[in-house]
N, C-alpha and C positions, 0 to 999 in steps of 0.2 A: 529502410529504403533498399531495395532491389538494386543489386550491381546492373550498371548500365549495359556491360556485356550481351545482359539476357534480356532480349529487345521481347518483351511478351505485353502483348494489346490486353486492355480489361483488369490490370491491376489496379485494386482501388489505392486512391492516392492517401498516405498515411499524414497524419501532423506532423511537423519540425520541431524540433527543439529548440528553445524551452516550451515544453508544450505544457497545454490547459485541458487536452483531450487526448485520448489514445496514451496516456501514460501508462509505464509499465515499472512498479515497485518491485525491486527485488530483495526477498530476504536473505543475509548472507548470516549463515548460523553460527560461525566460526572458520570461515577461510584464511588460509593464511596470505604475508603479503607476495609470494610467490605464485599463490594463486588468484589471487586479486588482479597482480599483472597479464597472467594466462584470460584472466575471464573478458578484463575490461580489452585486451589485442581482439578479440572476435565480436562485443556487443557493447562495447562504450559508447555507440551512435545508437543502440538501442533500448537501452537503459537511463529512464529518467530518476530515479531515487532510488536508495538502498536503508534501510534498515536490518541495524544490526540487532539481530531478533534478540526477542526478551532479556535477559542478563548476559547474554553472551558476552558483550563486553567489557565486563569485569573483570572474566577472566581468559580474556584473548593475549598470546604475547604481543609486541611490537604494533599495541594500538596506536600508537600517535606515528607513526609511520603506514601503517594499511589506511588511516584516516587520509593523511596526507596523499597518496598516492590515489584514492579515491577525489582529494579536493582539487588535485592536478590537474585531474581528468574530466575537472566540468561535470562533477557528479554529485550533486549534494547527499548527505545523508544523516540519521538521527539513531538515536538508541531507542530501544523497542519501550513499546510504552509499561511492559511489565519491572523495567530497571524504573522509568519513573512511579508506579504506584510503589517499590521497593521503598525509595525515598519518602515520599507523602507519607506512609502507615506508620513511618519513624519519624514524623515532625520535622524530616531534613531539607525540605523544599528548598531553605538557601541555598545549600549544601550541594543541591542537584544544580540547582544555576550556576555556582561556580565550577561543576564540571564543563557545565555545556560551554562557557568560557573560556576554559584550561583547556580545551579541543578544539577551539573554534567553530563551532557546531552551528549551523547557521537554520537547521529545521526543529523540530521538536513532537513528541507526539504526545497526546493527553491522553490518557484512557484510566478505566476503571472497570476492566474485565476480572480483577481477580481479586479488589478490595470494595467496599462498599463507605460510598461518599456520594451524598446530596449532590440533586444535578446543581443546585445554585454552587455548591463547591467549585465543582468541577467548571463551571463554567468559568468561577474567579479565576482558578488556575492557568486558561485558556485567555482570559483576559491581560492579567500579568506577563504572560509570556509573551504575550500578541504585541507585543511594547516592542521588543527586541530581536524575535524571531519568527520565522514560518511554522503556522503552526498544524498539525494533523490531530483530527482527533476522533478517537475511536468509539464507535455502539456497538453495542453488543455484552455478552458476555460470553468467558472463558469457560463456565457450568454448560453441560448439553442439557443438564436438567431444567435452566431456566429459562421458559418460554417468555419473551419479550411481546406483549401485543402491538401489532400493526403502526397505533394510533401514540403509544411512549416511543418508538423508534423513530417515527416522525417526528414526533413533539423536542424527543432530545436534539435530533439533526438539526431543527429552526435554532432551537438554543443555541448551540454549539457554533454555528456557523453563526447567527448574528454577533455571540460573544469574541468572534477574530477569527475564527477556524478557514483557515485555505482549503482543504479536502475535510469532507470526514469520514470514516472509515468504515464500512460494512465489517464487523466482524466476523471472521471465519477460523480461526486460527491456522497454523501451518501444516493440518491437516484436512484443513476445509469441511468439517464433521461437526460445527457448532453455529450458532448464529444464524447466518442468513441459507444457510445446508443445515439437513435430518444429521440423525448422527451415521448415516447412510451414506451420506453425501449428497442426497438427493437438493437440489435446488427448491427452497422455500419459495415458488415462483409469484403465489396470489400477496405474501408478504412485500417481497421488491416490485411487485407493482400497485401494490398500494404506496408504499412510497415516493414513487417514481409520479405518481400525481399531485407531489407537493414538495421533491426537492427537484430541484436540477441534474438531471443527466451526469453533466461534466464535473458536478460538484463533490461524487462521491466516487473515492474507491472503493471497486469492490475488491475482498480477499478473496480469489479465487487459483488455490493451489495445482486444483486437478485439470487435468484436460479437458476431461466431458461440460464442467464446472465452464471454462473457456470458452467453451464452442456453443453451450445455450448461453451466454450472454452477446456473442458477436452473432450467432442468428437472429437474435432479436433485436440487441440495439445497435449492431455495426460491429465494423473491425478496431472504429477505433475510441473504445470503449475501456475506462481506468481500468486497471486489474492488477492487485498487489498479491503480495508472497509468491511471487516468481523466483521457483530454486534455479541458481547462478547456471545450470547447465539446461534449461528449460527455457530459454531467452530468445533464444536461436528458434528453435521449435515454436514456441509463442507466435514468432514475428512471421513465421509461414502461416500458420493459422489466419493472421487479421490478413495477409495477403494475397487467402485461396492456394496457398503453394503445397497446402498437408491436402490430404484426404477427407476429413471432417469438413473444411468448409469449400472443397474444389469448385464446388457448383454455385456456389454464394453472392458470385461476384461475374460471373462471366458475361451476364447481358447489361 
């Protein structure tokens, strides 16, 4: 939301929080709770989820304190879905639920980017959880080498989401060089529009790390279009983007 100060005609109007559209996931890799504080003073009204990427949280100091200062702030957030396949490849699943417990963890993410499990697994997993939590869950894979065609990226997303999934996740990683991007970065575009004729719009975040990444999805599907692995100082920047105020999209929006 634009400070009221700056009275400018032709901004498009953003979603509110809690929002179903225009979310912005951010990945916090390891910040501490001093920067936690720093981040969430300038974009806590900006920021709908955090994910604390892949294992990072195992070994963060003073997690249940950066947790808690994130759960203060009206910020839900989850551990990356690489600490849950951590769990699953070791038969720990209870194990992992009683973390998500012992944090009060109110989201959760499913994925199988970097172990290999049956989509019916994966979907139980999704199911189970869907009991007790908000659930995310990720396609794709973590390999640049493995091409996913069109039609199982689809097919997982109907599953996934019938089976309880709230969002599911375009895979990119936090380099945006795998998944739904070349290992160039280049945007996979005839991929995401083939599936875009059989999921919902609003249904899926995509992972889009880089700028360029940011600005072909807001020219095509709007500004206020999901986008996760937003790095914590990138938030700022992001939210001029959906609202014409950077460079890349000035002309986007003005008639």
């Amino acid at each position: 939301m634009i400070n009221p100060d700056f009275k400018l005609k032709n901004i498009p109007e953003r979603t509110t929080k809690p929002r179903e559209a225009g979310l912005t996931m951010v990945m916090d890799k390891g910040l501490s709770c001093r920067e936690v504080e720093d981040f969430l003073e300038v974009a806590a009204d900006k920021t709908d989820i955090v994910k604390l990427g892949f294992g990072t949280s195992s070994v963060t100091p003073n997690l249940e304190r950066k947790i808690a200062i994130y759960q203060e702030a009206d910020i839900p957030l989850y551990f990356g879905g690489t600490l849950f396949e951590a769990y699953v490849i070791r038969g720990q699943f209870e194990d992992y639920k009683r973390l998500l417990e012992r944090y009060n963890i109110t989201h959760v993410e499913v994925s199988d980017g970097s172990i290999e499990i049956s989509e019916e697994e994966k979907c139980g997993y999704i199911r189970s959880l869907a009991k007790d939590y908000i659930v995310l869950s990720e396609v794709g894979s973590k390999d640049a080498e493995k091409i996913i065609p069109p039609y199982k990226w689809i097919a997982m997303m109907k599953a996934e989401i019938e089976a309880g999934a709230w969002k599911v996740i375009a895979e990119a990683r936090e380099s945006g060089t795998v998944g739904i991007f070349r290992n160039s970065g280049e945007v996979r575009s005839g991929l995401i529009e083939e599936i875009l004729q059989h999921i919902p719009l609003d249904t899926i975040l995509w992972e889009a790390p880089q700028k360029v990444q940011q600005v072909w999805f807001m020219t095509l599907y709007g500004h206020n279009i999901n986008l996760g692995n937003i790095a914590p100082n990138e938030v700022i920047p992001l939210e001029t983007l959906r609202l014409g105020l950077r460079g890349d999209t000035f002309n986007q929006w003005l008639k």
